[in-house]
SEFIZA-3560 file (N, C-alpha, C; in Angstrom, 3 decimals):
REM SEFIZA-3560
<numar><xx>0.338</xx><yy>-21.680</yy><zz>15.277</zz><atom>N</atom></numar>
<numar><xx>1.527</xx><yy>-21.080</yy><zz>14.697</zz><atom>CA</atom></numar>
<numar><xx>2.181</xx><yy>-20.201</yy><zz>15.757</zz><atom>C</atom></numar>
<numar><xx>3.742</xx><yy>-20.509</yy><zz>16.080</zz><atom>N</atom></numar>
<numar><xx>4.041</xx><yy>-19.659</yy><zz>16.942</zz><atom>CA</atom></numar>
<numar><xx>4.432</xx><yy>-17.837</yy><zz>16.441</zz><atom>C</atom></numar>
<numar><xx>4.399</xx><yy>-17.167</yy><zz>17.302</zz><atom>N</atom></numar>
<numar><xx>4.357</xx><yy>-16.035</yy><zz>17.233</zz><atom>CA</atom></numar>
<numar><xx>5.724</xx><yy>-15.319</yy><zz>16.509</zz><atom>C</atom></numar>
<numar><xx>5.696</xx><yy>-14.517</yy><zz>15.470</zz><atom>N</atom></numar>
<numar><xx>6.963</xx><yy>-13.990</yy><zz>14.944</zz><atom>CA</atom></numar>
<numar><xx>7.897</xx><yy>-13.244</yy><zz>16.108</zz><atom>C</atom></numar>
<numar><xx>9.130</xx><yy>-13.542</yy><zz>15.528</zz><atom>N</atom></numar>
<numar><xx>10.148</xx><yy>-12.747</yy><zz>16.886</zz><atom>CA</atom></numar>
<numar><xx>10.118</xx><yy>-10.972</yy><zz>16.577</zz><atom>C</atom></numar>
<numar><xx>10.866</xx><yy>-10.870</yy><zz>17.706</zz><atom>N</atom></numar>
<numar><xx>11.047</xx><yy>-9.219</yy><zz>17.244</zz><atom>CA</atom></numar>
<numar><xx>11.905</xx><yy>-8.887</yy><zz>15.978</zz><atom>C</atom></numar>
<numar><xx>12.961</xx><yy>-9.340</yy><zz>15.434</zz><atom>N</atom></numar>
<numar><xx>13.642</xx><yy>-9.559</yy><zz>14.225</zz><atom>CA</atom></numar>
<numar><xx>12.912</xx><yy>-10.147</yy><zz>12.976</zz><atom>C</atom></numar>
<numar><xx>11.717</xx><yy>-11.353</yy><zz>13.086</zz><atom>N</atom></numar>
<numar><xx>11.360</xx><yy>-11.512</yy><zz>11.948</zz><atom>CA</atom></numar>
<numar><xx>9.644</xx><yy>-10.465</yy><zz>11.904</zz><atom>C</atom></numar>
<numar><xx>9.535</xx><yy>-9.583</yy><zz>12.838</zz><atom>N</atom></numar>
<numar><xx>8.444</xx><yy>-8.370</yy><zz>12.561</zz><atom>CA</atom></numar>
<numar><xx>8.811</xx><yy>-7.165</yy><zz>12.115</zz><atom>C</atom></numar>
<numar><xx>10.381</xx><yy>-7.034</yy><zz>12.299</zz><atom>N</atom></numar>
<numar><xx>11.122</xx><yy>-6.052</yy><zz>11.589</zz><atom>CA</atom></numar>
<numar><xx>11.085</xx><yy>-6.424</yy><zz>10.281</zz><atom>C</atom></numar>
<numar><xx>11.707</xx><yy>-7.358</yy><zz>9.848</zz><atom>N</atom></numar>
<numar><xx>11.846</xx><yy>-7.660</yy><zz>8.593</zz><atom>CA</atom></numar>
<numar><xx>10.046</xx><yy>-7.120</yy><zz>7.689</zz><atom>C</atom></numar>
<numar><xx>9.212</xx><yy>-8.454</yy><zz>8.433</zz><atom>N</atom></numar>
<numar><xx>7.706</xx><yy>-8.142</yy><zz>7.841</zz><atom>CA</atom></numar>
<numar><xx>7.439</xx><yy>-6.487</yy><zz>7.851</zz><atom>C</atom></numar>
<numar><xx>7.862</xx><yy>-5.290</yy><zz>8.935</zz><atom>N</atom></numar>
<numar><xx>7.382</xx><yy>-4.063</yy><zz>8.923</zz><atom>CA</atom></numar>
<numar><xx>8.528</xx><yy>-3.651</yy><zz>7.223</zz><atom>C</atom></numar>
<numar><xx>9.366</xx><yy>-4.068</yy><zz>7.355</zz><atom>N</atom></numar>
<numar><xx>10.226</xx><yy>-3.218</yy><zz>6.234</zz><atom>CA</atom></numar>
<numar><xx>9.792</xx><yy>-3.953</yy><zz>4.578</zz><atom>C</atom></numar>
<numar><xx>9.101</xx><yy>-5.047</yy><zz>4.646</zz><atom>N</atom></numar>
<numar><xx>8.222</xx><yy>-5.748</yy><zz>3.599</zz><atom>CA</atom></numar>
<numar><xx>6.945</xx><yy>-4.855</yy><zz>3.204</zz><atom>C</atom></numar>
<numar><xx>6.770</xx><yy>-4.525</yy><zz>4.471</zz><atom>N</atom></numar>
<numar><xx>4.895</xx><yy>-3.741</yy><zz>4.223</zz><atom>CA</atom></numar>
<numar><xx>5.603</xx><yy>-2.390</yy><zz>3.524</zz><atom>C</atom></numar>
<numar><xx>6.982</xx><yy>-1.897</yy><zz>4.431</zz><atom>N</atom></numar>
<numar><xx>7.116</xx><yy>-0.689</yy><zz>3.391</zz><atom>CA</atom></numar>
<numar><xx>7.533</xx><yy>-0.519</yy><zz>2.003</zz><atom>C</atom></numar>
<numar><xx>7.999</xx><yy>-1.690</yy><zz>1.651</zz><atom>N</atom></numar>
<numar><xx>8.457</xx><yy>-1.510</yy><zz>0.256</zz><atom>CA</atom></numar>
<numar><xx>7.316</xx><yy>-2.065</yy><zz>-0.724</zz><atom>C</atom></numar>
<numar><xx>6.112</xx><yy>-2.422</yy><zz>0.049</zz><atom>N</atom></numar>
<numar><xx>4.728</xx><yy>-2.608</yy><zz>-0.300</zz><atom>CA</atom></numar>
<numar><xx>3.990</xx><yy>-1.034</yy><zz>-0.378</zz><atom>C</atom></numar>
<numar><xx>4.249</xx><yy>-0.334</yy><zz>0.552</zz><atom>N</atom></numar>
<numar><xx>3.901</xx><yy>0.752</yy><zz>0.525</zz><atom>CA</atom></numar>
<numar><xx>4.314</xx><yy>2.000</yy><zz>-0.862</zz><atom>C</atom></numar>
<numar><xx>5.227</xx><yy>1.299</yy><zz>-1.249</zz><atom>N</atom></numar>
<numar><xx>6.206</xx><yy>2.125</yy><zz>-1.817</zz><atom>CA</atom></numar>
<numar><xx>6.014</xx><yy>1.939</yy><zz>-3.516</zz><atom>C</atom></numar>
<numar><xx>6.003</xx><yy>0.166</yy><zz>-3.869</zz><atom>N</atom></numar>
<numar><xx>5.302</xx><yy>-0.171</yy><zz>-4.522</zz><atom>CA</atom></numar>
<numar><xx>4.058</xx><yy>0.978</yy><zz>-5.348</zz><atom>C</atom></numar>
<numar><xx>3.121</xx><yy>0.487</yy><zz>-4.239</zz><atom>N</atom></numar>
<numar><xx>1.559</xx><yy>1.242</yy><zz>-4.110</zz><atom>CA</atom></numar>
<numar><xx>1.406</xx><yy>2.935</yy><zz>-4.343</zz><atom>C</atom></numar>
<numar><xx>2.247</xx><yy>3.791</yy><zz>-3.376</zz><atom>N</atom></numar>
<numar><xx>2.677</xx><yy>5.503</yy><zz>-3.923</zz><atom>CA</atom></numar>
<numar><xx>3.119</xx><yy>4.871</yy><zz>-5.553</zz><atom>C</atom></numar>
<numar><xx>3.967</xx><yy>4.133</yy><zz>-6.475</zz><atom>N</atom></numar>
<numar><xx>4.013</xx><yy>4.012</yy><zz>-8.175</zz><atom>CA</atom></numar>
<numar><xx>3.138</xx><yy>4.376</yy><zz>-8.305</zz><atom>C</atom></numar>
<numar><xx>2.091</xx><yy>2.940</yy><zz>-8.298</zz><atom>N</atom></numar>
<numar><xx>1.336</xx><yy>2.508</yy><zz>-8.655</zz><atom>CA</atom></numar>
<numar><xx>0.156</xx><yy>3.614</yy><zz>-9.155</zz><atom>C</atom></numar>
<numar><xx>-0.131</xx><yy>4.424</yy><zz>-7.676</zz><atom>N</atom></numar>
<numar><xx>-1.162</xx><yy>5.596</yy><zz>-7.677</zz><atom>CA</atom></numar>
<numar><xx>-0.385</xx><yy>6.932</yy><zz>-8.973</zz><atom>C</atom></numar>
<numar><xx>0.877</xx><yy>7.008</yy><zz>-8.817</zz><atom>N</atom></numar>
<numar><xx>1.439</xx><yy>8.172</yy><zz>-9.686</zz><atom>CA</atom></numar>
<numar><xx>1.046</xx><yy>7.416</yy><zz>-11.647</zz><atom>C</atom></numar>
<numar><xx>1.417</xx><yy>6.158</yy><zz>-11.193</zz><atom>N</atom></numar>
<numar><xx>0.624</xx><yy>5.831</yy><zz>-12.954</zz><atom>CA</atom></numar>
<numar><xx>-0.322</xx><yy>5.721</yy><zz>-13.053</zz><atom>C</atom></numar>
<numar><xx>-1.236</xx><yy>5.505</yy><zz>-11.631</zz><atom>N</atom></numar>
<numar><xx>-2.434</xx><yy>5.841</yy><zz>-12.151</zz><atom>CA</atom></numar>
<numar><xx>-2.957</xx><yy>7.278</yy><zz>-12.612</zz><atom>C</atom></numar>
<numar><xx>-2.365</xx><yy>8.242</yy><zz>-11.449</zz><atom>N</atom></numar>
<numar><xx>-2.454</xx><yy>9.871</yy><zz>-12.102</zz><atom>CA</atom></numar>
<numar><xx>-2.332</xx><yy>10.280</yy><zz>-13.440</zz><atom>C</atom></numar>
<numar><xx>-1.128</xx><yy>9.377</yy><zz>-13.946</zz><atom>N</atom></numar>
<numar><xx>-0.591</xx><yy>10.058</yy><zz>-15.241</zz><atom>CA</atom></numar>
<numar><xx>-1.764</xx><yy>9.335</yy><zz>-16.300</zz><atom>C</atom></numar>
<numar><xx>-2.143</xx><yy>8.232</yy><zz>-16.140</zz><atom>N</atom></numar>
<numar><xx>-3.254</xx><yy>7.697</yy><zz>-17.430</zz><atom>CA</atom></numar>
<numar><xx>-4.519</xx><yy>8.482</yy><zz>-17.007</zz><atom>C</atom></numar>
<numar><xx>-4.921</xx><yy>9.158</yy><zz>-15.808</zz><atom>N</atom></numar>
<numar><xx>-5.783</xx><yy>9.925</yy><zz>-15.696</zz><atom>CA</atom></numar>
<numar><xx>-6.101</xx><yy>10.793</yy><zz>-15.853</zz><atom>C</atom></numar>
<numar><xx>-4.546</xx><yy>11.660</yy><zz>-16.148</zz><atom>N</atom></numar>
<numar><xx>-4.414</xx><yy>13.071</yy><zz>-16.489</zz><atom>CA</atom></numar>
<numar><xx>-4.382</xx><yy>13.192</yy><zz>-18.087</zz><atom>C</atom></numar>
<numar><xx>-4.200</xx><yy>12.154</yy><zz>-19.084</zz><atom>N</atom></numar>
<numar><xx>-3.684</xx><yy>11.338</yy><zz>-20.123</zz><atom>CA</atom></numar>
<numar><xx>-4.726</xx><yy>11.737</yy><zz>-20.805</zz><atom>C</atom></numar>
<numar><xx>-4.957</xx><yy>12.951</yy><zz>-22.015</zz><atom>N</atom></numar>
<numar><xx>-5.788</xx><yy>13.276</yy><zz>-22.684</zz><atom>CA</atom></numar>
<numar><xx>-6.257</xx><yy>12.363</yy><zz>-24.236</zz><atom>C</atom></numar>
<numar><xx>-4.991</xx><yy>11.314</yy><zz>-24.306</zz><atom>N</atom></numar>
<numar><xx>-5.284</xx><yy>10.701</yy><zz>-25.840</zz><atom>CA</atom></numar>
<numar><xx>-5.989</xx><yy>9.490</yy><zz>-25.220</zz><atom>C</atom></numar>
<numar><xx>-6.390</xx><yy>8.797</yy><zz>-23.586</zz><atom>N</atom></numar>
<numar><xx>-7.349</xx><yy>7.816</yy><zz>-23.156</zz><atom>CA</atom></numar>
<numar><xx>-8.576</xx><yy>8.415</yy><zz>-23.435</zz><atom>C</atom></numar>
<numar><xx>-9.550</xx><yy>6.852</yy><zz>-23.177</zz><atom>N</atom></numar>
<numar><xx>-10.660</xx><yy>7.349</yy><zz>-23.251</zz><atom>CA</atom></numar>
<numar><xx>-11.046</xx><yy>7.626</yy><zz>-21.948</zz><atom>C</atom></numar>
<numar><xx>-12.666</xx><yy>8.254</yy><zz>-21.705</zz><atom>N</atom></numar>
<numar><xx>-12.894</xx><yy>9.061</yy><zz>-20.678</zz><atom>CA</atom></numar>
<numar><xx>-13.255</xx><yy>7.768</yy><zz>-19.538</zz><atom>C</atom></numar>
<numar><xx>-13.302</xx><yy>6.637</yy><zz>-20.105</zz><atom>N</atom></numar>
<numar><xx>-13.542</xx><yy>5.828</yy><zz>-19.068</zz><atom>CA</atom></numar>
<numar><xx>-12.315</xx><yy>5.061</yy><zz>-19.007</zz><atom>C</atom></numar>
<numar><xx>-11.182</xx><yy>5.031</yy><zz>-19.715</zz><atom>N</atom></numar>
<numar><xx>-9.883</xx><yy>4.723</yy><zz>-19.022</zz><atom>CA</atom></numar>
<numar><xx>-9.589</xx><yy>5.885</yy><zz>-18.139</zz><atom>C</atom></numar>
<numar><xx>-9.589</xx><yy>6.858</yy><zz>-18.324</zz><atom>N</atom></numar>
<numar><xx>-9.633</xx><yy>7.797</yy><zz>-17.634</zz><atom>CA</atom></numar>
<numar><xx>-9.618</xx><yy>7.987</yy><zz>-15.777</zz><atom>C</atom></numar>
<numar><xx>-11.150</xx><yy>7.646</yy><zz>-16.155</zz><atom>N</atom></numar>
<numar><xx>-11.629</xx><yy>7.290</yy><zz>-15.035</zz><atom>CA</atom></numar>
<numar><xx>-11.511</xx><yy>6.218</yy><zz>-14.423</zz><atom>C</atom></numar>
<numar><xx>-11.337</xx><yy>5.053</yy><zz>-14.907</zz><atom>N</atom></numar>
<numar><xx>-10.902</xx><yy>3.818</yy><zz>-14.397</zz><atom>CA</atom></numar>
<numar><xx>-9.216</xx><yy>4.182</yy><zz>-13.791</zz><atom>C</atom></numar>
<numar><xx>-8.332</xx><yy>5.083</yy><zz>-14.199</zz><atom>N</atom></numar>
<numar><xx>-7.165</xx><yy>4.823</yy><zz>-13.427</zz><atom>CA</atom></numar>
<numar><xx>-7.262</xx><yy>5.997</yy><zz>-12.135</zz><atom>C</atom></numar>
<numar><xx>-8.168</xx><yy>6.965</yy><zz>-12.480</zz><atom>N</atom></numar>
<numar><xx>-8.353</xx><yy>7.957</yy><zz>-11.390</zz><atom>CA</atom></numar>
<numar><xx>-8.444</xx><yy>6.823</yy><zz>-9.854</zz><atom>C</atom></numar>
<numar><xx>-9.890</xx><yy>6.201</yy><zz>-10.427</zz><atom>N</atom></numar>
<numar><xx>-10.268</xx><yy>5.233</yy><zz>-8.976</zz><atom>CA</atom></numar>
<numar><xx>-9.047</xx><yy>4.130</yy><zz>-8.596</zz><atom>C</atom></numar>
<numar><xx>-8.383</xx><yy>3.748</yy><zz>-10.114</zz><atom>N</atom></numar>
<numar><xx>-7.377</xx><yy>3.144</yy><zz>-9.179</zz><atom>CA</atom></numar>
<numar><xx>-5.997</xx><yy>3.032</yy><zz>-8.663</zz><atom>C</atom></numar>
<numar><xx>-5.760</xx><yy>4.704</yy><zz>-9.060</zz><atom>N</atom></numar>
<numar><xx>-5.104</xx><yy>5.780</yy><zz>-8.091</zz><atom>CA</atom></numar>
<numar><xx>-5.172</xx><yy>5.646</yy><zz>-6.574</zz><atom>C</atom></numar>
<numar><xx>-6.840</xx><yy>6.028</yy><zz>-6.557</zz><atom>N</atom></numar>
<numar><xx>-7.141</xx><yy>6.163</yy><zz>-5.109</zz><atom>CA</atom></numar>
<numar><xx>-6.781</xx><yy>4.997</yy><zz>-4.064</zz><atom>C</atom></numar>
<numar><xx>-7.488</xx><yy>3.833</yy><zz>-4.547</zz><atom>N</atom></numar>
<numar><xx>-7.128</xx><yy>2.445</yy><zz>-3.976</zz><atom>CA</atom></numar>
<numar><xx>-5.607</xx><yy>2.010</yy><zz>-3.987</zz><atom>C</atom></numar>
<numar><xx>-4.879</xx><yy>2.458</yy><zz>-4.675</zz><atom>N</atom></numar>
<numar><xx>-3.244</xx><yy>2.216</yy><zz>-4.746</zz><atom>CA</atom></numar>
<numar><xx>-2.986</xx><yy>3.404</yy><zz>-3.473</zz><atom>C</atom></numar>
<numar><xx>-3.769</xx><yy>4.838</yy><zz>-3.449</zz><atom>N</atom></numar>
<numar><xx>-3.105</xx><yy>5.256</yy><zz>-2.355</zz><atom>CA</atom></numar>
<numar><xx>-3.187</xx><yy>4.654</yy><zz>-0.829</zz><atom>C</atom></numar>
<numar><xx>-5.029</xx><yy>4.354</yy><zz>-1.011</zz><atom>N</atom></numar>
<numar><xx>-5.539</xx><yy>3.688</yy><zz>0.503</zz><atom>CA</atom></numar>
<numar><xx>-4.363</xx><yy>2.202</yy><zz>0.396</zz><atom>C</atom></numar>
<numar><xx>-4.146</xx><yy>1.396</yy><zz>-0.168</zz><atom>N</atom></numar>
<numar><xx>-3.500</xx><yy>0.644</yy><zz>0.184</zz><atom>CA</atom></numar>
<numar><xx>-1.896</xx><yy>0.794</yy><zz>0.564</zz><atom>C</atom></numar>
<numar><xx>-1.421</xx><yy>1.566</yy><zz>0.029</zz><atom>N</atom></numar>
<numar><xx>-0.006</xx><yy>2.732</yy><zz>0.659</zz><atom>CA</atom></numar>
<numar><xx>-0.323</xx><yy>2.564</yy><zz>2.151</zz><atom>C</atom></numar>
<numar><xx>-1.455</xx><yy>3.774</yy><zz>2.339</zz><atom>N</atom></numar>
<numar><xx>-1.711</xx><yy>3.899</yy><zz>3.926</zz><atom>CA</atom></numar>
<numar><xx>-1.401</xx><yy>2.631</yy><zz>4.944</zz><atom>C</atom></numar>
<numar><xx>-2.530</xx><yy>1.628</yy><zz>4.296</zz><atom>N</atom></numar>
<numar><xx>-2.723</xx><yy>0.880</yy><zz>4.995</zz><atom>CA</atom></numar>
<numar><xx>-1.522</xx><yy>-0.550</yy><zz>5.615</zz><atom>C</atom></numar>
<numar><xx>-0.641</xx><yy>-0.197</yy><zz>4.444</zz><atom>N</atom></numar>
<numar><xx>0.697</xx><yy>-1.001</yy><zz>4.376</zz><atom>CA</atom></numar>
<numar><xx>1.877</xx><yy>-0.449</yy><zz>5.360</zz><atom>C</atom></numar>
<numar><xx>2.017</xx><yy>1.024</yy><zz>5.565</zz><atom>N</atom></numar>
<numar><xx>1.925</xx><yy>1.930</yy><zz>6.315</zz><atom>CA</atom></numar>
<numar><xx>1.747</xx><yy>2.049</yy><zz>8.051</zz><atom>C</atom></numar>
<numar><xx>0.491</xx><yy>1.766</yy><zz>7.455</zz><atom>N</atom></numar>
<numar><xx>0.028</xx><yy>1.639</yy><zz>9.447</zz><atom>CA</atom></numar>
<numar><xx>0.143</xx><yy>0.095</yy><zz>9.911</zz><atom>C</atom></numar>
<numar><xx>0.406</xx><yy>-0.667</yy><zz>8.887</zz><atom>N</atom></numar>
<numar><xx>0.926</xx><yy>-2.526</yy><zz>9.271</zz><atom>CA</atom></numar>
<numar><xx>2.073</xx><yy>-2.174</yy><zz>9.315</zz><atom>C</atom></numar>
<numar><xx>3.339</xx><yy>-1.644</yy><zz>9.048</zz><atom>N</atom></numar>
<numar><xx>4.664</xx><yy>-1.512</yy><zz>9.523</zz><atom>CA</atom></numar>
<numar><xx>4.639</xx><yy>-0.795</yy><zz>10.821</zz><atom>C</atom></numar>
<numar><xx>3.658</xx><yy>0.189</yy><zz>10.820</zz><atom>N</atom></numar>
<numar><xx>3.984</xx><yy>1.099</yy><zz>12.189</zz><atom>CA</atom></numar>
<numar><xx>3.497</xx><yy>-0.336</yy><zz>13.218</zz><atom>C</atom></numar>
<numar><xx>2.642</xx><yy>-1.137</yy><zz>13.332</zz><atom>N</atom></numar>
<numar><xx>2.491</xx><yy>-1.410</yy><zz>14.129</zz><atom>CA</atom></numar>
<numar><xx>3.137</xx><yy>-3.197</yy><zz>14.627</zz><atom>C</atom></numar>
<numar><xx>3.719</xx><yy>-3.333</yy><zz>13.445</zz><atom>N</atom></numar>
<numar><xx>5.032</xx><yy>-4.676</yy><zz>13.395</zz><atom>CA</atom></numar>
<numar><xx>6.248</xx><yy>-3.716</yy><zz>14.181</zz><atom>C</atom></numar>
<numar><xx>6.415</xx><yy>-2.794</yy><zz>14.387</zz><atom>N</atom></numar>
<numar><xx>7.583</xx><yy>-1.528</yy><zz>14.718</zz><atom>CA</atom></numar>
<numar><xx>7.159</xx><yy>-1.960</yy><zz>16.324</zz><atom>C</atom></numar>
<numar><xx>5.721</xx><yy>-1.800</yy><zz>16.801</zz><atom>N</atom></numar>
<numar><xx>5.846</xx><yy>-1.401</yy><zz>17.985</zz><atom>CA</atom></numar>
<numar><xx>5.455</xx><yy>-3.025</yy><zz>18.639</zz><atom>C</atom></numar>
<numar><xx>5.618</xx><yy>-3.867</yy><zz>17.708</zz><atom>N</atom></numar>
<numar><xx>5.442</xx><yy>-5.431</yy><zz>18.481</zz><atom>CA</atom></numar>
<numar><xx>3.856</xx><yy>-6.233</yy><zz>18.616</zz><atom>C</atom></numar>
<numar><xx>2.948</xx><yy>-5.244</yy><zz>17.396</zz><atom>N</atom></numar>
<numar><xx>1.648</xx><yy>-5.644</yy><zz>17.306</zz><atom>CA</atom></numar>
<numar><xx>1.981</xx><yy>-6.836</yy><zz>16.271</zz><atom>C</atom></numar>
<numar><xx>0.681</xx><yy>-7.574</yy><zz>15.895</zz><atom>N</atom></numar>
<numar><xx>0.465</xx><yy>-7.761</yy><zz>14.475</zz><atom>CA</atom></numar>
<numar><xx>-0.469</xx><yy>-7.511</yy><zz>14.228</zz><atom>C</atom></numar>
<numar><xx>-0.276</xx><yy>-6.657</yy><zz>13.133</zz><atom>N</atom></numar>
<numar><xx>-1.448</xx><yy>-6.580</yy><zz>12.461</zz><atom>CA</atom></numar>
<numar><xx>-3.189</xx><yy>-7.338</yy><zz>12.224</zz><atom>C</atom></numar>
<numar><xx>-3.993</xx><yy>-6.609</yy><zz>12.802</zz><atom>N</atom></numar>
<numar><xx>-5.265</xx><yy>-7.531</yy><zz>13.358</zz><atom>CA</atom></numar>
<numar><xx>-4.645</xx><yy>-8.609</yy><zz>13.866</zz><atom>C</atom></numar>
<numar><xx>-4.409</xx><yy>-8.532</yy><zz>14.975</zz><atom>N</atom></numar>
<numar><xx>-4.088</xx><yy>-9.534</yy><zz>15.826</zz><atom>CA</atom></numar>
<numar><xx>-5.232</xx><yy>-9.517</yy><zz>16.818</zz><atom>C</atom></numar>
<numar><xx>-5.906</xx><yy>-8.604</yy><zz>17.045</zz><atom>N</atom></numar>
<numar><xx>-7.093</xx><yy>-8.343</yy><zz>18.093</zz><atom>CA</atom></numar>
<numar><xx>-8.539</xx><yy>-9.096</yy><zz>17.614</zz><atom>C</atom></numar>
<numar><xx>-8.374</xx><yy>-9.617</yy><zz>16.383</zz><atom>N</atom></numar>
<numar><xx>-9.422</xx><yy>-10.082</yy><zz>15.594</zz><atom>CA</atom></numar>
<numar><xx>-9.967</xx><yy>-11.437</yy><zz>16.591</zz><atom>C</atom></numar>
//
């Protein structure tokens, strides 16, 4: 497969961010069913954890745009 241009890694970096962006929701509904006193304690807890994983995946969508920005791809070193 040939290699994406500098224009179609822009595009993919501004994809990962609205992936990113997505994912920050995602974690704020998870907050709110966590903070959510009429759930039960294990919905509760089930949206706390998948809060967290909506944030790590933010990050990680994040540091794949920063590095489509500077002309990497993402695990490309693999």
């Amino acid at each position: 497969m040939p290699r994406p241009t500098r224009a179609q890694m822009r595009e993919m970096a501004a994809d990962c961010e609205q992936a990113a962006l997505r994912s920050d929701a995602a974690a704020l509904d998870g907050d709110r069913a966590a903070a959510d006193p009429s759930n039960t304690a294990t919905l509760r807890a089930q949206a706390k954890t998948a809060a967290g994983f909506a944030r790590q995946h933010a990050q990680e969508y994040r540091e794949d745009a920063a590095k489509l920005r500077e002309g990497y791809l993402p695990d490309e070193d693999w």
